[in-house]
C-alpha positions, 0 to 999 in steps of 0.5 A: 452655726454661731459666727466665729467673730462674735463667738471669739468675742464671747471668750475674752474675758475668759480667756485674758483670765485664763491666760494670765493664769497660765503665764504665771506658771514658770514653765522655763524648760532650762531649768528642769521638767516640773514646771513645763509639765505642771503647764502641760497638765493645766492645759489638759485639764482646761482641755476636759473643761471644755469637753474635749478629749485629752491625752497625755503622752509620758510627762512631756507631750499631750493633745486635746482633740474633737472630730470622728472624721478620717483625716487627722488635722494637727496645730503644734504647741509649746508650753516651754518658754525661755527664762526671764529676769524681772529686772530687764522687764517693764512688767512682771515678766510671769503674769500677763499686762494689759498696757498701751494696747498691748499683751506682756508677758513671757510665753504670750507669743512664745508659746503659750498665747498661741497654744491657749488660743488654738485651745479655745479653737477647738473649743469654738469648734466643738460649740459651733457643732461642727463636724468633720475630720479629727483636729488635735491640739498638740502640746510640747514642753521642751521646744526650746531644748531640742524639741524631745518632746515631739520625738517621743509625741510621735513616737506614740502618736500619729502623724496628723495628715496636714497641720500648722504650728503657730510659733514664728510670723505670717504669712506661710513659712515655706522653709526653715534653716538646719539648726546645730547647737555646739559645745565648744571646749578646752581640755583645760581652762589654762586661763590665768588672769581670767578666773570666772566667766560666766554667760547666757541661759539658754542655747538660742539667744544672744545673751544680754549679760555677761560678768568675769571675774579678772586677777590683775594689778592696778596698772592694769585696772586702769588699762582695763576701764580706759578700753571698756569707756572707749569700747562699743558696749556697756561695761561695769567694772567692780571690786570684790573679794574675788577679783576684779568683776566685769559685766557686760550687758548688751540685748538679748534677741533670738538666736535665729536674727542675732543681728537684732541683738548686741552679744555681751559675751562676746563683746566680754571676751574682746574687752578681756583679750585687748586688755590682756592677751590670748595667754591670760585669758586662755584659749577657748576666749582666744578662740572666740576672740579670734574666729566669732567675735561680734560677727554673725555670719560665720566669717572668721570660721570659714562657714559663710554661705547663703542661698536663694532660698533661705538667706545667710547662715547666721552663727551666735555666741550663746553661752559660756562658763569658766570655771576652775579646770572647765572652760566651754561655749556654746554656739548656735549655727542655722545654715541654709536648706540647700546646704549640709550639715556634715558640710558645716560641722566639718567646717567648725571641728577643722577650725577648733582642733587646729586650736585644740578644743573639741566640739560637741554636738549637744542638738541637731535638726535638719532643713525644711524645705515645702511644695506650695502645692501641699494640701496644708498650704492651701487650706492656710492660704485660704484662712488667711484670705478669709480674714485678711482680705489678702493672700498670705505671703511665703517665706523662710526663717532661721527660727526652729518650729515643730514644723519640721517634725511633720515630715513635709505636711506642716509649716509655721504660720502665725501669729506675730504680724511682721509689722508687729515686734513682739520681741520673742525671747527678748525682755518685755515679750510682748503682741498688740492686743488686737492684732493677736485677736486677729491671730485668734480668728484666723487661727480658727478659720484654719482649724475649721478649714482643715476640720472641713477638708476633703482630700479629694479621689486620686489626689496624690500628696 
């Protein structure tokens, strides 16, 4: 058998060129369905290049395969990315950049790095001639909307008996926090200085822009730059035919650590309400105001909680749009796996009926929580021993994998090496070249572990 270090050696230049292919496709799943599946068909294409079997399932899953064993070994993948502005970027952010020994792009780590990696995996696999289980390559295309595409995958496809996702850090991601995203709205936008508001792209990032538009006399333009300039954030007032423009621009990060981020909507809407009032900017900005404001933690809405487990809920301010007769929000909410989402939500409808908004469930997913003893965690245990010289750690997350689709056998597990910020859905995205070839082999070393498994008599799971 071919060694795997010199085999994945052998495919860089291909690789490097396939992926810089693949990140110029704009597969932001937010802004519709055509581009992720025009993703999805080019891995599966690349996939029969390699002599793999492939299949797709509707326009928004699919899987490459190899291997005629009796257990089914599974990595999870997504082609969806989050959207990108060039002008936050040092770098096209839709094509990949080789600088400072580092790999840009938007999707390098997020997903698609990863999924072309587990791709040409399974193609080492297959030319090493080894034999045993199935392993699938499985591919989504709306992970960073609601994860559909594995609800409808698995509604057609098996359940793979052990799998991985590589979508979140090492070492073993043992538990992951419930997730709610929700829609904050007032029955009207009974605003009147505030004209427009208008924030965020997607509903897990902090958003790192934010503009209003604002009706108002000259005293109060003065008031209003005198408070932005002694203000935390950075705020640019204009005149346009519309009114006066604000924006507020602060630094984007995911949702799941929004403490890394500076929130410009909300930062917005405190500028907004000290510079006029509850009344003038209406009362979804008042609600925000009042009961999210910079915070992260739930505080001001009566839902901080941690546990030993899984750490502190955190909660973020993640879009917003008035305009005319419609003023609603988004929030993002990740509460620890020992509580309940009923608890929660209960929390959140209490605080916004008493000021008469009314709240949406636009996406929910429940905690995940893994036994240590699980085949799965083994056999990634040992791959990254193997290659690392060292057990793995266990950990928790607030982020949100396919992991926990897999009804308790499967975890997140790479590829980002907690020393390495890769600044996922953040601009300049981005994974230090030689640490993500490192990803490369111990990526391979798990998919061999669980082509080789064999479960053994009377085990129980």
């Amino acid at each position: 058998m071919k060694n795997f270090d010199e085999l994945i050696g052998s495919y860089k230049d291909e690789f490097l060129k396939d992926l810089d292919e693949l990140l110029k496709i704009h597969s932001v799943s937010a802004q519709g369905h055509e581009l992720p599946e025009k993703a999805l068909d080019w891995m599966l294409d690349k996939a029969e290049q390699f002599g793999l079997k492939t299949k797709k399932i509707g326009n928004i899953a699919g899987h490459a395969e190899f291997g005629d064993g009796e257990l089914l070994g599974g990595v999870l993948t997504h082609l969806d990315v989050v959207p990108a502005e060039r002008k936050d970027w040092s770098c096209e952010p839709f094509e990949l950049t080789r600088k400072n020994g580092r790999l840009y792009g938007r999707g390098l780590a997020d997903d698609k790095g990863p999924a072309l990696a587990a791709l040409y995996c399974l193609r080492a696999l297959k030319e090493s001639g080894v034999s045993g289980n199935r392993i699938r390559v499985i591919f989504g295309t709306s992970e960073e909307i609601g994860m559909q595409d594995m609800v409808t995958y698995f509604e057609n496809e098996k359940l793979p008996d052990m799998s991985f996702t590589p979508d979140s850090e090492y070492g073993i991601c043992k538990a992951e926090k419930g997730i709610l995203h929700l829609e904050i709205s007032a029955p009207a936008a009974n605003n009147t200085t505030l004209t427009q508001f208008e924030a965020g792209a997607a509903n897990n990032v902090v958003p790192d822009t934010a503009y209003a538009l604002v009706d108002c006399n000259e005293y109060e333009e003065h008031l209003l730059q005198r408070l932005a300039d002694g203000r935390e954030g950075n705020y640019e007032l204009n005149f346009t035919i519309d009114g006066m423009k604000v924006t507020s621009r602060g630094r984007a990060a995911h949702a799941c650590e929004p403490e890394k981020g500076f929130n410009a909507a909300a930062a917005l809407v405190g500028l907004l309400c000290a510079a006029f009032g509850y009344e003038a900017v209406g009362d979804l900005c008042a609600f925000i105001d009042f009961c999210i404001g910079m915070e992260t933690n739930g505080l001001s809405m009566g839902i901080k909680m941690r546990d030993s487990v899984s750490g502190a809920l955190t909660l973020t301010l993640s879009r917003v749009s008035i305009i005319e007769h419609e003023a609603k929000a988004v929030i993002d909410v990740r509460y620890p796996v020992s509580f309940l989402e009923e608890v929660v939500l209960y929390q959140i409808k209490k605080v916004a009926a008493r000021e008469g908004l009314y709240v949406k469930v636009l996406d929910s997913e429940k905690p995940l929580f893994l036994d240590e003893s699980k085949d799965i965690v083994k056999v990634l245990k040992n791959a990254y021993k193997n290659v690392m010289g060292e057990e793995p750690e266990m950990f928790t997350t607030g982020g949100g994998t396919y992991a926990r689709m897999l009804g308790g056998k499967g975890v997140a597990f790479g590829p980002v090496f907690k020393d390495d910020d890769s600044r996922i859905h953040n601009s300049d995205e981005s994974l230090d070249e030689e640490k993500f070839f490192r990803h490369f082999r111990i990526c391979l070393e798990a998919m061999y572990g669980m082509m080789t498994f064999k479960k053994e008599k009377n085990e129980k799971e």
